[in-house]
C-alpha positions in Angstrom: -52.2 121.4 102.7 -51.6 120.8 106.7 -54.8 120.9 107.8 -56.3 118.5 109.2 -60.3 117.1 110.7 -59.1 118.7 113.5 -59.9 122.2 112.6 -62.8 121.2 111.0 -64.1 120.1 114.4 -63.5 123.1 115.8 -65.8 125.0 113.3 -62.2 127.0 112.1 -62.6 126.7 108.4 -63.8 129.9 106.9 -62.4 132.1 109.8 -59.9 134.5 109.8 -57.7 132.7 112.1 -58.0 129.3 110.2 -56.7 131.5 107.0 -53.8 132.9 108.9 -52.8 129.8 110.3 -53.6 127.7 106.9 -51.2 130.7 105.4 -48.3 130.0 108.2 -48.0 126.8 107.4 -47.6 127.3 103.9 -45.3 129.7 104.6 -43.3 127.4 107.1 -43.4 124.3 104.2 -42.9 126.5 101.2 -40.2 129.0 102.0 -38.6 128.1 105.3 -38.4 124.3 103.7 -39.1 122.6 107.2 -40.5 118.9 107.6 -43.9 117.8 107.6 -43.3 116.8 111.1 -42.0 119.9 112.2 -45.1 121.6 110.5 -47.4 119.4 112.1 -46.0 120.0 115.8 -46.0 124.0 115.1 -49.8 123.5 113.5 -50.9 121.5 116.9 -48.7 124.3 118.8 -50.7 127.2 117.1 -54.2 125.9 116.8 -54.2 125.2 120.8 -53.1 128.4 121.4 -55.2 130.1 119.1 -58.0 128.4 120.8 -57.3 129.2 124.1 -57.1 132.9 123.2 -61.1 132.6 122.0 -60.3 135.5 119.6 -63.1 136.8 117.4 -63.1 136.4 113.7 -61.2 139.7 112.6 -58.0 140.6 111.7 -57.7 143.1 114.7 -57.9 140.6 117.4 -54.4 139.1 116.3 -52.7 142.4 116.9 -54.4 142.6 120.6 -53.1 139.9 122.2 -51.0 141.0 125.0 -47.4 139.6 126.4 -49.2 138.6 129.9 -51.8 136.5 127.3 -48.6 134.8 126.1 -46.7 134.6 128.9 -49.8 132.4 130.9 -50.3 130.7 127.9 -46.6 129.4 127.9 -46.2 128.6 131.5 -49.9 126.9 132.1 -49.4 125.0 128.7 -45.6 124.1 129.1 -45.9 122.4 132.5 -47.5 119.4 131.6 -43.9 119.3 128.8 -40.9 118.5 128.8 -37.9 121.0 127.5 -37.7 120.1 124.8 -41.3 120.1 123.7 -41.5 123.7 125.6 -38.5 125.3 123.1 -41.2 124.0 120.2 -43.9 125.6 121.6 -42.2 128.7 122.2 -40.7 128.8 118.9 -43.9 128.2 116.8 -46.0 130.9 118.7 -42.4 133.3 118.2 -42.8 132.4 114.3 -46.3 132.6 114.1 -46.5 136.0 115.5 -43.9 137.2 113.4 -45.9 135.7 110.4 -48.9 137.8 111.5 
């Protein structure tokens, strides 16, 4: 439903983490009744962190990622931000970690 040609670019469709995420924001539209412009900020949020992380396709590799992955993540992504768009990005890769 929220995907867009941008994960098809990435060669995401079919993987593991394309199904998570594809399931989060189903999750986020269909039962926490957020916007479609919130969903698409936490989808752009998520798939660029995804991507940084270069995980392999298995469910495994969700569970792996460390706090210091996160934490560097955050601050190298969140300087170039301003605070408000750093509270979204915190909170959709809090949710989406809870999701998983």
């Amino acid at each position: 439903m929220f995907t867009s040609q941008k994960h098809k670019e990435c060669n995401w469709e079919g993987s593991y983490q394309f199904k998570l995420l594809t399931e989060y924001l189903d999750f986020l539209c269909n039962h926490r009744g957020l916007a479609k412009g919130t969903i698409c900020i936490r989808r752009n949020d998520v798939t660029s962190f995804l991507q940084s992380l270069r995980l392999h396709n298995n469910s495994e590799d969700i569970g792996k990622i460390s706090a210091r992955q996160i934490h560097d993540y955050v601050i190298k992504t969140a300087k170039r931000m301003n605070r408000p768009s750093r509270q979204h990005l915190v909170s959709s890769i809090r949710t989406f970690l809870r999701f998983c």
